[in-house]
C-alpha positions in Angstrom: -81.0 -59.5 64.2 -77.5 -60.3 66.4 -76.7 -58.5 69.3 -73.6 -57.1 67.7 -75.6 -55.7 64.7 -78.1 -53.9 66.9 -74.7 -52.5 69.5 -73.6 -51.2 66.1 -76.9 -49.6 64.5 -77.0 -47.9 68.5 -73.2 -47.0 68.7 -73.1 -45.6 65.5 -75.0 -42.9 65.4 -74.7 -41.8 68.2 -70.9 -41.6 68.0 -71.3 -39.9 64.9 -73.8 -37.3 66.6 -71.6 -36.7 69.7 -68.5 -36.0 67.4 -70.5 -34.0 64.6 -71.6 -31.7 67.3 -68.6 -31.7 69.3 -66.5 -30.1 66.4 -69.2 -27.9 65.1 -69.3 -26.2 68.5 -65.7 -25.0 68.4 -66.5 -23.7 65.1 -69.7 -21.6 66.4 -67.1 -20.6 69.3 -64.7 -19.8 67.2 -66.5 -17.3 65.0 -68.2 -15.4 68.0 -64.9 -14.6 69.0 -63.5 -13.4 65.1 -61.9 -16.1 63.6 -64.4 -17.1 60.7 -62.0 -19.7 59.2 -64.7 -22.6 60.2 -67.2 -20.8 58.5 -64.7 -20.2 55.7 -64.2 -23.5 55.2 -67.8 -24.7 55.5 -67.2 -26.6 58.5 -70.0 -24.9 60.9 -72.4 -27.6 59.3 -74.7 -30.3 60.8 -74.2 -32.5 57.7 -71.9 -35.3 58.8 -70.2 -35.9 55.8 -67.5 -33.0 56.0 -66.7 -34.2 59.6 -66.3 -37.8 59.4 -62.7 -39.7 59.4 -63.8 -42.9 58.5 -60.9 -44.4 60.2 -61.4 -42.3 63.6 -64.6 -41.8 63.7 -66.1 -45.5 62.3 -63.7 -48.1 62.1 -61.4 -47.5 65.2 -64.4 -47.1 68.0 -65.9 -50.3 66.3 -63.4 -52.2 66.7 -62.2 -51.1 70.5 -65.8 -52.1 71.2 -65.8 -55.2 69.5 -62.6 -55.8 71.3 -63.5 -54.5 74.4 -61.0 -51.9 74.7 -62.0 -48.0 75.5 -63.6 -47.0 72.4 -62.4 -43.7 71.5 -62.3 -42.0 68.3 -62.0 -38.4 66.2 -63.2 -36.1 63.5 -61.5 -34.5 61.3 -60.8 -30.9 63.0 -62.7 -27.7 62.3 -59.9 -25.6 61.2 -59.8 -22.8 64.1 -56.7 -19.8 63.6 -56.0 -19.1 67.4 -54.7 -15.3 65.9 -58.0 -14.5 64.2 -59.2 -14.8 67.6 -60.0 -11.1 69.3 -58.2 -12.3 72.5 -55.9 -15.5 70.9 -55.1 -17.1 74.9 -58.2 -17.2 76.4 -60.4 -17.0 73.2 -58.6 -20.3 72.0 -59.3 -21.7 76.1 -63.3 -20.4 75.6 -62.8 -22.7 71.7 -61.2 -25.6 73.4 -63.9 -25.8 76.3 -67.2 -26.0 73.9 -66.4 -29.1 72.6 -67.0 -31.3 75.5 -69.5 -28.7 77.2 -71.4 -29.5 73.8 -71.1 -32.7 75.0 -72.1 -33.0 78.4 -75.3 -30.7 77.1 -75.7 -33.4 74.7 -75.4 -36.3 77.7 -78.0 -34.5 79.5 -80.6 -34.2 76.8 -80.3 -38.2 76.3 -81.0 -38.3 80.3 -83.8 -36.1 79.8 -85.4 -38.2 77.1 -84.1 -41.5 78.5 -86.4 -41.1 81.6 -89.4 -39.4 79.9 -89.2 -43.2 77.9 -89.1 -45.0 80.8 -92.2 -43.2 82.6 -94.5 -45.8 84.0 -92.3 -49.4 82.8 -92.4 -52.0 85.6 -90.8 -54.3 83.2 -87.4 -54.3 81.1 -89.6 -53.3 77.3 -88.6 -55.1 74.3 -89.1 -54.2 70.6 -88.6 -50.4 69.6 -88.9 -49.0 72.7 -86.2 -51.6 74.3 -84.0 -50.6 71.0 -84.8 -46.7 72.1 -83.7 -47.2 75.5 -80.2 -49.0 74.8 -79.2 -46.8 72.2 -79.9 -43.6 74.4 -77.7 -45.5 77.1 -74.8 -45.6 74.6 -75.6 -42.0 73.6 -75.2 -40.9 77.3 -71.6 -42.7 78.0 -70.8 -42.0 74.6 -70.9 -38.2 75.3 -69.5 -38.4 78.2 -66.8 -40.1 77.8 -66.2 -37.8 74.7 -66.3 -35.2 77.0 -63.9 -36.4 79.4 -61.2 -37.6 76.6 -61.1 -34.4 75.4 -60.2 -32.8 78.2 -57.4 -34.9 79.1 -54.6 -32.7 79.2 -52.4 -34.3 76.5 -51.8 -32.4 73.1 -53.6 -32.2 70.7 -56.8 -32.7 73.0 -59.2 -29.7 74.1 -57.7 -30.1 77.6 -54.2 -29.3 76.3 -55.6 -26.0 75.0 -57.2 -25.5 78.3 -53.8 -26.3 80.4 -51.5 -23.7 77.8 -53.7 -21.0 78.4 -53.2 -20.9 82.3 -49.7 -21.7 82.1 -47.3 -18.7 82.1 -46.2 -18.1 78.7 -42.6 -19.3 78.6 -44.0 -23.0 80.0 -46.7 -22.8 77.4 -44.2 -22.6 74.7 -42.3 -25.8 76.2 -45.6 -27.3 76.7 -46.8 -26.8 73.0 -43.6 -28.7 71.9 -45.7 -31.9 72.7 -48.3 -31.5 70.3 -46.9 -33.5 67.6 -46.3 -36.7 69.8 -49.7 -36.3 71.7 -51.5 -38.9 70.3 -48.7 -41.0 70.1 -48.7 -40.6 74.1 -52.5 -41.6 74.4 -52.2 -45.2 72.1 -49.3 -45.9 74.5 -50.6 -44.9 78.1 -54.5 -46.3 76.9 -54.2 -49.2 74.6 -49.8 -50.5 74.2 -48.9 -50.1 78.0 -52.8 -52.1 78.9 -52.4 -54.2 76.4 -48.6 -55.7 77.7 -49.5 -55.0 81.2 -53.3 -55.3 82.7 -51.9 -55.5 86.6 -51.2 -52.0 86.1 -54.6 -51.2 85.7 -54.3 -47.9 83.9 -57.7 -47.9 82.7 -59.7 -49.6 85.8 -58.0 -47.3 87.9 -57.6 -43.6 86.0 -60.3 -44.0 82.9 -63.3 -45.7 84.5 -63.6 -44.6 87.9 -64.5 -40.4 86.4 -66.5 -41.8 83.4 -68.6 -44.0 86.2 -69.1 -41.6 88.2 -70.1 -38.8 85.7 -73.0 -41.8 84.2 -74.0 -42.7 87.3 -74.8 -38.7 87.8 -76.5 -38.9 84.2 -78.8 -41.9 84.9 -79.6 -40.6 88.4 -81.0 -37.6 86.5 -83.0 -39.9 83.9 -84.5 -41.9 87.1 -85.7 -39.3 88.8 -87.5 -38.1 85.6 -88.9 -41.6 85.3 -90.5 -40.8 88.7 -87.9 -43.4 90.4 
């Protein structure tokens, strides 16, 4: 089996497990503060069928990895009315945040379970266990950098939720005007703008440093459980 079959039957699934989760927790959020239109929708659902994109959630992070490019990548939204919220500002903030929270809850289970696996190995394992071990390393950075791409502060991102609901009100009105070219601004600032000019270093020097630093923090975790 080739190295870029077994990435993909370790990216995969993970990805898909990191996004499923990540939407299904703003639905769960969502209804403990009144606004059932998740559930209404059958959304609130571990099954990954009803949140998959198959262009955002398959096909584009495959081929940023095979190109090696930031992979990034979506679901298709749980449907969340900010005004069947009990408190709409800061209920839709509390919606926003559970996402990558999920997340980073998810990142530290796969460090948990990473170093209970690698208890007692003297020697890089091969075979299942090898397999095991890489694709929980994907599942780690794959939550986390989920986790930190959401909460960049660029609509129609988690963070941009976040950012509105401390902003006075007449600046988050001007502010919410973004939203329909926010994911317009991301291609440009991470793939056009890198793509026509690498010195600028956009992505060594703003993406990678924080998504370093949170794994390293993740696999210091797993090596200590390891009894490193």
């Amino acid at each position: 089996m080739n190295d870029t079959l077994l990435q993909a039957l370790a990216l995969i699934p993970a990805l898909v497990i990191a996004i499923v989760f990540h939407e299904v927790a703003h639905g769960w959020v969502a209804l403990a503060l009144g606004d059932p239109t998740a559930k209404e929708s059958k959304r609130l659902t571990l099954n990954p069928i009803p949140h998959v994109d198959p262009f955002g959630t398959l096909v584009l992070p495959g081929l940023l990895t095979l190109s090696g490019l930031p992979a990034f990548g979506w679901a298709k939204p749980v449907p969340v009315n900010k005004w069947r919220l009990k408190n709409p500002r800061y209920g839709m903030m509390a919606v926003a945040a559970a996402g990558p929270a999920t997340n980073l809850v998810l990142a530290t289970l796969g460090a948990i379970l990473l170093g209970i696996l690698a208890r007692g190995l003297t020697t890089a394992p091969e075979g299942l266990l090898g397999f095991g071990l890489i694709a929980l390393s994907y599942f780690i950075g794959i939550n986390i950098f989920l986790a930190l791409f959401n909460l960049l502060p660029i609509p129609p991102f988690d963070g941009s939720h976040i950012v509105e609901g401390l902003l006075p009100e007449k600046a988050a009105v001007a502010y919410d005007k973004l939203r329909p070219f926010g994911f317009m601004l991301v291609f440009l600032v991470l793939l056009i703008i890198p793509y026509f000019f690498p010195g600028l270093g956009i992505v060594e020097r703003v993406v990678v440093p924080p998504f370093e630093w949170a794994q390293r923090q993740f696999l210091t975790l797993a090596y200590w459980i390891a009894g490193g």
